[in-house]
Backbone as a chain_set.jsonl record, in Angstrom:
{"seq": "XXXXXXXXXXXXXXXXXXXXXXXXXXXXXXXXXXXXXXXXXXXXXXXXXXXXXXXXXXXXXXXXXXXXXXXXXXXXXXXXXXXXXXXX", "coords": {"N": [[112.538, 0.712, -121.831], [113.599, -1.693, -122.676], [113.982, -1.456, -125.561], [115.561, 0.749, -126.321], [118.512, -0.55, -124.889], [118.598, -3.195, -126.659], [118.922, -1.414, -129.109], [121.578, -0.432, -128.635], [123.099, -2.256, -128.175], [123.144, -3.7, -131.076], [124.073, -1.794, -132.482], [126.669, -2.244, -130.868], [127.277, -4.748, -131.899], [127.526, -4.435, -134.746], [129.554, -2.958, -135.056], [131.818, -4.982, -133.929], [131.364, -6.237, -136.197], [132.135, -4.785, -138.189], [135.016, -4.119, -137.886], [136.063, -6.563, -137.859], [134.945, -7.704, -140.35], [136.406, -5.32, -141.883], [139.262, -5.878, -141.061], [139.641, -8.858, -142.478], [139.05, -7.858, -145.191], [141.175, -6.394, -145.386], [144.103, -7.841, -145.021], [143.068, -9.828, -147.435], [144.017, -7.94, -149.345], [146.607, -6.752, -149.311], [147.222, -9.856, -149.904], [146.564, -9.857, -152.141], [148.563, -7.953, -153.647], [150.873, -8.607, -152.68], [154.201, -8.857, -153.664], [156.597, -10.636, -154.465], [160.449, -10.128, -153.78], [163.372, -10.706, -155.658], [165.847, -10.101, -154.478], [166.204, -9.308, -151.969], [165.045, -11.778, -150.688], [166.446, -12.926, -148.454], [166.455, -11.924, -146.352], [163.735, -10.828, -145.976], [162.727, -13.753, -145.051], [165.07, -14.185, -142.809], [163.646, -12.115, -141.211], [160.823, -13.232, -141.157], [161.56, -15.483, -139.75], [162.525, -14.845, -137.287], [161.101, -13.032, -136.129], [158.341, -12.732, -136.074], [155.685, -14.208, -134.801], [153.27, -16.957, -135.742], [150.234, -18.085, -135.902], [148.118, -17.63, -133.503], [148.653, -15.256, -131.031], [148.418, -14.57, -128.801], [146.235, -15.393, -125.91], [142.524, -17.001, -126.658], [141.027, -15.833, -124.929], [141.94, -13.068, -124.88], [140.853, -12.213, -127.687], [138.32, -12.095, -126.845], [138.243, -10.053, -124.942], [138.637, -8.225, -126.358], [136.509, -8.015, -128.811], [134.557, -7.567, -126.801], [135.426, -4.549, -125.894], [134.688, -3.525, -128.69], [132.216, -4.063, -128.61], [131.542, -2.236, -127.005], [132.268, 0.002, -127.521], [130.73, 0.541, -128.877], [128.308, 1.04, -128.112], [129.102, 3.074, -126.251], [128.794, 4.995, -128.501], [126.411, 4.486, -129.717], [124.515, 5.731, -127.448], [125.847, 8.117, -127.278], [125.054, 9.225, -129.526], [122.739, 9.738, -129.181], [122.368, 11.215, -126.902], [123.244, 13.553, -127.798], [121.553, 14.35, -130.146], [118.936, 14.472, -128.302], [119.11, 16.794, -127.405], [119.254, 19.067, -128.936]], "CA": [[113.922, 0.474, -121.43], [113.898, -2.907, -123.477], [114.343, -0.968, -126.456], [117.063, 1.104, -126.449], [119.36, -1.722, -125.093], [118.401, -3.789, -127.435], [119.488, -1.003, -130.306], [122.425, -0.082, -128.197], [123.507, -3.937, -128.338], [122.64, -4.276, -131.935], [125.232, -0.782, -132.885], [127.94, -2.834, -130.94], [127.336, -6.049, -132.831], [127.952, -3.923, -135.876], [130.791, -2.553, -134.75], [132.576, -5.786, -134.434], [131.229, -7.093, -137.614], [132.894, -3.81, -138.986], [136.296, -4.254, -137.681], [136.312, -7.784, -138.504], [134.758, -7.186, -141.995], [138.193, -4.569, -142.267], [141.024, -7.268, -140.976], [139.82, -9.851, -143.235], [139.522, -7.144, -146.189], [142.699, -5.745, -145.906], [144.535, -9.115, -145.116], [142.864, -10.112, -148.544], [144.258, -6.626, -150.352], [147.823, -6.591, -148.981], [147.785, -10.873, -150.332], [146.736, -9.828, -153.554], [149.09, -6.974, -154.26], [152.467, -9.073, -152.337], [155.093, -8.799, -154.792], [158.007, -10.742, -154.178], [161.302, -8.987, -154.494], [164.026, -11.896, -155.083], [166.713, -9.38, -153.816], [165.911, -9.075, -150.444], [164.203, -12.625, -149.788], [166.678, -13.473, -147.47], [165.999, -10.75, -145.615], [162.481, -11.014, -145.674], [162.785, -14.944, -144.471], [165.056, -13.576, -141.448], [162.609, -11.526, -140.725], [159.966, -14.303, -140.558], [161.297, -16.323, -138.97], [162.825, -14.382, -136.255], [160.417, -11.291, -135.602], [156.839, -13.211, -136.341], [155.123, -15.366, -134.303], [152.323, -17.271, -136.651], [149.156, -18.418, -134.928], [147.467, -17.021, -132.075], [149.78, -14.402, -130.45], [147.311, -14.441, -127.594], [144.664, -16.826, -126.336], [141.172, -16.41, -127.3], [140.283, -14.751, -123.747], [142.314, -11.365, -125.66], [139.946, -11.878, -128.526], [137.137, -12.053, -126.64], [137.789, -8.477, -124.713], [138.757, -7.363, -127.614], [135.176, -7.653, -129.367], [133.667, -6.838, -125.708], [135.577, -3.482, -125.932], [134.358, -3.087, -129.287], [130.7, -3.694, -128.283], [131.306, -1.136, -125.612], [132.624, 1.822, -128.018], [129.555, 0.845, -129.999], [126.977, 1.807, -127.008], [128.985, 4.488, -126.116], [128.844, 6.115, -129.668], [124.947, 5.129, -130.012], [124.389, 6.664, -126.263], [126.174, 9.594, -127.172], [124.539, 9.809, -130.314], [121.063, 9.825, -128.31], [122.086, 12.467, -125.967], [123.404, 14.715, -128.702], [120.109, 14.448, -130.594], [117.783, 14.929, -128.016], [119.738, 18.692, -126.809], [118.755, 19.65, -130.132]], "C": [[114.571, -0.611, -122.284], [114.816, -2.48, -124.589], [115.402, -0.271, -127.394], [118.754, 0.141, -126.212], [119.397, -2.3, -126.135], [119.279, -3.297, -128.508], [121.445, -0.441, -129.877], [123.166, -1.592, -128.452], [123.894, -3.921, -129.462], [124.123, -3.524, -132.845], [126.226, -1.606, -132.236], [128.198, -3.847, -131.551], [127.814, -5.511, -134.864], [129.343, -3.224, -135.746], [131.965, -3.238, -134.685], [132.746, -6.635, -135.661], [132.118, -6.221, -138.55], [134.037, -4.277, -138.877], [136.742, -5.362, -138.054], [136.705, -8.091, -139.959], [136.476, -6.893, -142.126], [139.447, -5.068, -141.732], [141.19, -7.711, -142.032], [140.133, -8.79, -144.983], [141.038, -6.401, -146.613], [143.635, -6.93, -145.677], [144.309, -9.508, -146.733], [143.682, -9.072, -149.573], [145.659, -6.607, -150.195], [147.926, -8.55, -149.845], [147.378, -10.767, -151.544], [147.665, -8.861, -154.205], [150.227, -7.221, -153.626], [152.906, -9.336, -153.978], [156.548, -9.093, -154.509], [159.199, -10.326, -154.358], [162.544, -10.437, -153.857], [165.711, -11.518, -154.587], [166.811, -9.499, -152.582], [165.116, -9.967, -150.133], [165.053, -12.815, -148.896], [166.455, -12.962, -145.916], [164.267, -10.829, -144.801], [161.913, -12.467, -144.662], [163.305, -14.32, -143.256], [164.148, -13.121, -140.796], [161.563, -12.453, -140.11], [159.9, -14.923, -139.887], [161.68, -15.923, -137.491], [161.771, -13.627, -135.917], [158.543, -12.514, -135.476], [156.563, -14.452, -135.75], [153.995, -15.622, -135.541], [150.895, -17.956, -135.921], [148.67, -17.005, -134.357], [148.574, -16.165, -131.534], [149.336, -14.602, -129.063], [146.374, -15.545, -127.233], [143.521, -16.066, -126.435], [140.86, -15.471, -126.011], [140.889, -13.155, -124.419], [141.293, -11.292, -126.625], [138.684, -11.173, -128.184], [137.155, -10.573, -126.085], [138.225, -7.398, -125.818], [137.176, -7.309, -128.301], [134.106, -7.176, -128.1], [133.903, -5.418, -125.755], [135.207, -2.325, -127.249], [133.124, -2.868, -129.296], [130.328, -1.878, -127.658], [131.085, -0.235, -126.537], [131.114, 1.581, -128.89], [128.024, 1.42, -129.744], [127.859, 2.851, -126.587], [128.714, 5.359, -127.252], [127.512, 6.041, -129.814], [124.619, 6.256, -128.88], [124.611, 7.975, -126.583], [124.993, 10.45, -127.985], [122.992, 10.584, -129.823], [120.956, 11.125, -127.943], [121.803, 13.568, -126.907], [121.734, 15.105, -129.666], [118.705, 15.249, -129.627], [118.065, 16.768, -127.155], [119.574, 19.46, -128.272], [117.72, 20.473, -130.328]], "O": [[115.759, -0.584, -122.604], [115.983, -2.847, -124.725], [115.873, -0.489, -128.511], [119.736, 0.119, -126.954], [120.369, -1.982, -126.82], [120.163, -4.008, -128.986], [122.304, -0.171, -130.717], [124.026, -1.502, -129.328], [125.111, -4.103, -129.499], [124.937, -4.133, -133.539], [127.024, -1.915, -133.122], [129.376, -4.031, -131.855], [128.25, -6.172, -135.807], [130.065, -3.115, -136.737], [133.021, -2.751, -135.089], [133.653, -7.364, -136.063], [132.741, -6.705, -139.496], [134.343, -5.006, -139.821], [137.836, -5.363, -138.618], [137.723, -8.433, -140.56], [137.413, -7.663, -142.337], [140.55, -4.607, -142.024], [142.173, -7.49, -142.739], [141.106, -8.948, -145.72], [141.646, -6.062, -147.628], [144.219, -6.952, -146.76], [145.347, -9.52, -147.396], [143.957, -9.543, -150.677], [146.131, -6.365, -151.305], [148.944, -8.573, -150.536], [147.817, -11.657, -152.273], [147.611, -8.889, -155.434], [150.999, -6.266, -153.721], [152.328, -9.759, -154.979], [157.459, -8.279, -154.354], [159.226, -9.953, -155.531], [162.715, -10.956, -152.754], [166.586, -12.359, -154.38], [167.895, -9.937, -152.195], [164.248, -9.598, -149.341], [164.341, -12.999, -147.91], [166.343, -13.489, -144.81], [163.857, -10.865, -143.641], [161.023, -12.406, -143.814], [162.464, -13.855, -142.487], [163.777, -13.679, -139.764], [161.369, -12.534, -138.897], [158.896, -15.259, -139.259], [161.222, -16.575, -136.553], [161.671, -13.873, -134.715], [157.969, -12.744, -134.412], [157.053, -15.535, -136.071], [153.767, -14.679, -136.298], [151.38, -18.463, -134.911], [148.811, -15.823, -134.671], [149.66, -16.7, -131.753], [150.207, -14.82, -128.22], [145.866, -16.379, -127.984], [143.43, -14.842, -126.343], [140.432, -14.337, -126.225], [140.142, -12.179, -124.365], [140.656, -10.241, -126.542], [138.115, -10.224, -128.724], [136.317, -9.792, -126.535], [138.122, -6.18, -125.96], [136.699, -6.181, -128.175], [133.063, -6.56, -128.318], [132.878, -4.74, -125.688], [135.271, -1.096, -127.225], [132.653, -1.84, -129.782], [129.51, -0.965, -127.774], [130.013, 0.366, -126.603], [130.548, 2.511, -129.463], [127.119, 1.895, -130.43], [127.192, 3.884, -126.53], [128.387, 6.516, -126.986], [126.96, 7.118, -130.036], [124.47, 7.44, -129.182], [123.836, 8.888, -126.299], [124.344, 11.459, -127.708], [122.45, 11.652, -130.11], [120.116, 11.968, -128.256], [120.802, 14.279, -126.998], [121.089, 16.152, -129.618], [117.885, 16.106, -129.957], [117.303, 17.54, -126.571], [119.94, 20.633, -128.353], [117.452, 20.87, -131.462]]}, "num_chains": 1, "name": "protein.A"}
């Protein structure tokens, strides 16, 4: 019984390392390929400063069920995977 938890755990811990991983990567890919356009900064400033909060939008308790709900999908997709395998 140990066992499978364990790997069921291990698939959701990868699951948030994934999604994480792909924030910070695309965050990085969108700030290397900004291209200011000095037409439409004022525009873009409006924008900023009106529309965009900066920080935290949320407090950490959203983070946190946020990577709990990612654990989850990560035991339901091994689980599934299990079942599907062993009807084989």
């Amino acid at each position: 019984m140990k066992k499978p938890v364990f790997q069921a755990l291990v698939v959701g811990l990868i699951f948030v390392f994934v999604f994480h991983a792909f924030q910070i990567i695309q965050g990085m890919y969108l700030t290397m390929n900004y291209v200011p356009n000095i037409v439409e900064t004022y525009e873009s400033v409006d924008y900023l400063q009106h529309k965009v909060t900066f920080g935290y939008i949320s407090s950490p308790m959203w983070r946190m069920i946020e990577s709990l709900g990612l654990m989850l999908l990560g035991i339901i997709v091994f689980y599934t995977g299990k079942v599907l395998r062993r009807k084989k």
